[in-house]
TORGU-433727 format. One record per residue: x, y, z of N, C-alpha, C in turn; residue in three letters. Coordinates in steps of 0.2 Angstrom, whole numbers, plus 5000, padded with zeros to 4 digits. Example, Ala and Ser with C-alpha at 12.3 -4.5 7.8 and 13.67 -1.06 7.14 Angstrom:
BEGIN
506649725039506249785039506649845039ALA506449895035506849955036506450005039SER
//
This chain:
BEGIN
464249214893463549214894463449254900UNK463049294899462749364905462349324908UNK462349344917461949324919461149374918UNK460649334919459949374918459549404922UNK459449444920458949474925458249434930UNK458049434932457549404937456949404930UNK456849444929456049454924456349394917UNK456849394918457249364911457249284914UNK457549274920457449204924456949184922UNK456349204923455649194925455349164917UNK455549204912455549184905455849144902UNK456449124905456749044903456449004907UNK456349004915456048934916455448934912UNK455048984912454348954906454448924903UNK455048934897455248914890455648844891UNK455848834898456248764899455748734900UNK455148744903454548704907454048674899UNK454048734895453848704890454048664883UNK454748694882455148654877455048694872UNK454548704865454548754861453748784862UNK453548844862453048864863453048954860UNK452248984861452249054859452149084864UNK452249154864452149214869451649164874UNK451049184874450549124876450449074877UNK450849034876451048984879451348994886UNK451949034885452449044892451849084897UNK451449114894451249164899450749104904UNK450449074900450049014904450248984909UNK451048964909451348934915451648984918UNK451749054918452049104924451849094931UNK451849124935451549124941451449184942UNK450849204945450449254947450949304953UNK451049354952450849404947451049394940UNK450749394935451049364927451049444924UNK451649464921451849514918451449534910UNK451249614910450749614904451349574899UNK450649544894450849504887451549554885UNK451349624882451949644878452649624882UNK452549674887453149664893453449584894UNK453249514892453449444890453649484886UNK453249474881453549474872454149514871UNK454349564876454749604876455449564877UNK455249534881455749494885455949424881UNK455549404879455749364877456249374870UNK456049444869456249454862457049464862UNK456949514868457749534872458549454873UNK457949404876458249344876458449314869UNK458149334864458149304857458749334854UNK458849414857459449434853460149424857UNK459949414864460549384866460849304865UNK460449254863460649204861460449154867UNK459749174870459749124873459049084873UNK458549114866458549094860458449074853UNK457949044851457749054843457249034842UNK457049084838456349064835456049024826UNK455549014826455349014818454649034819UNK454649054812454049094811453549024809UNK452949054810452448984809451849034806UNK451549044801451049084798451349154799UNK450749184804450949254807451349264814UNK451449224818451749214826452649174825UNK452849204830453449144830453249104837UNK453649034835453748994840454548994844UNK454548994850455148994854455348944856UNK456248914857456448884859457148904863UNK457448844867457948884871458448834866UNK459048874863459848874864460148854869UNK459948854874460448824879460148814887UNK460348724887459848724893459848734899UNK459348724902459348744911459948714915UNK460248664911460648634915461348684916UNK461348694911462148714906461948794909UNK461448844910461548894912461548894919UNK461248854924461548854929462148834933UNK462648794931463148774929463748834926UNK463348874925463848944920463748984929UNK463049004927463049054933463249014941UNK463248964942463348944949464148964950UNK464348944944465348934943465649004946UNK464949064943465349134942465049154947UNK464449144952464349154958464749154965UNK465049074964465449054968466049094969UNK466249104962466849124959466949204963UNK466249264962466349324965466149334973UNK465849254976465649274982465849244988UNK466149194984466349144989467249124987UNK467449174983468249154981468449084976UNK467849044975467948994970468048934975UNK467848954981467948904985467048864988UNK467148804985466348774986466348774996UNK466948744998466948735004466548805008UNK466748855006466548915009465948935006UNK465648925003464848905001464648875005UNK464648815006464348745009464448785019UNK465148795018465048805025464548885026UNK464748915024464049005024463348975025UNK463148895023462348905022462548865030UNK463048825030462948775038463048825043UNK463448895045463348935047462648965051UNK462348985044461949015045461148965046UNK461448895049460948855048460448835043UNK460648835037460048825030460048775027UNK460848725032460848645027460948625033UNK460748565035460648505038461248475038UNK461448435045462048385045461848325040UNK461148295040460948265037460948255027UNK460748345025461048355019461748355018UNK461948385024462948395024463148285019UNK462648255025462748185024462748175016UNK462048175014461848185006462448195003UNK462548265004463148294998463748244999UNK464048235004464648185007464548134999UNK464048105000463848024997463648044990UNK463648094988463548124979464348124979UNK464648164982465448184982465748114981UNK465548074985465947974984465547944981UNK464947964978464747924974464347914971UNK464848004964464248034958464147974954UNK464047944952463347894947462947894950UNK462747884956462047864961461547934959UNK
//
């Protein structure tokens, strides 16, 4: 799985925020500044041949859905981000943001208590 371009981001969260929808649909829920209609449709069409969705046609329009969820692709992407920037080490993640001061001792706490105790 390739990671996606920003403009390609922008059109799965649409398509995960709605669930099955049309060009117009997604464009409804972008956030301003919202990319011309074709320049979507282009994109989302680009996403279709990559597989990360599928469509059916419905009269004259197709309807879109995602192959693969929000969950499972950032999951792919976090693994392989860590992996090229941080050596596959989460600790050196975690500490880079405590570093740079963008997580809280507080959070630090959080994560601790997800880490002893993922079903919560």
């Amino acid at each position: 799985m390739e990671k996606l371009s920003l403009q390609e981001e922008e059109a799965m969260l649409a398509v995960w925020k709605i669930g099955k929808g049309f060009i117009k649909d997604f464009m409804d829920v972008l956030e301003d500044p919202k990319p011309p209609y074709t320049t979507l449709a282009s994109t989302i069409k680009n996403l279709e041949k990559k597989g990360y969705l599928k469509s059916e046609k419905l009269a004259n329009a197709y309807r879109y859905s995602a192959r693969i969820k929000e969950a499972e692709y950032k999951k792919k992407f976090m693994s392989g981000f860590v992996n090229n920037y941080f050596k596959s080490s989460y600790k050196d993640l975690v500490a880079f943001f405590a570093k740079d001061n963008k997580i809280s001792a507080e959070e630090l706490k959080d994560i601790i208590s997800l880490i002893e105790n993922p079903e919560k």
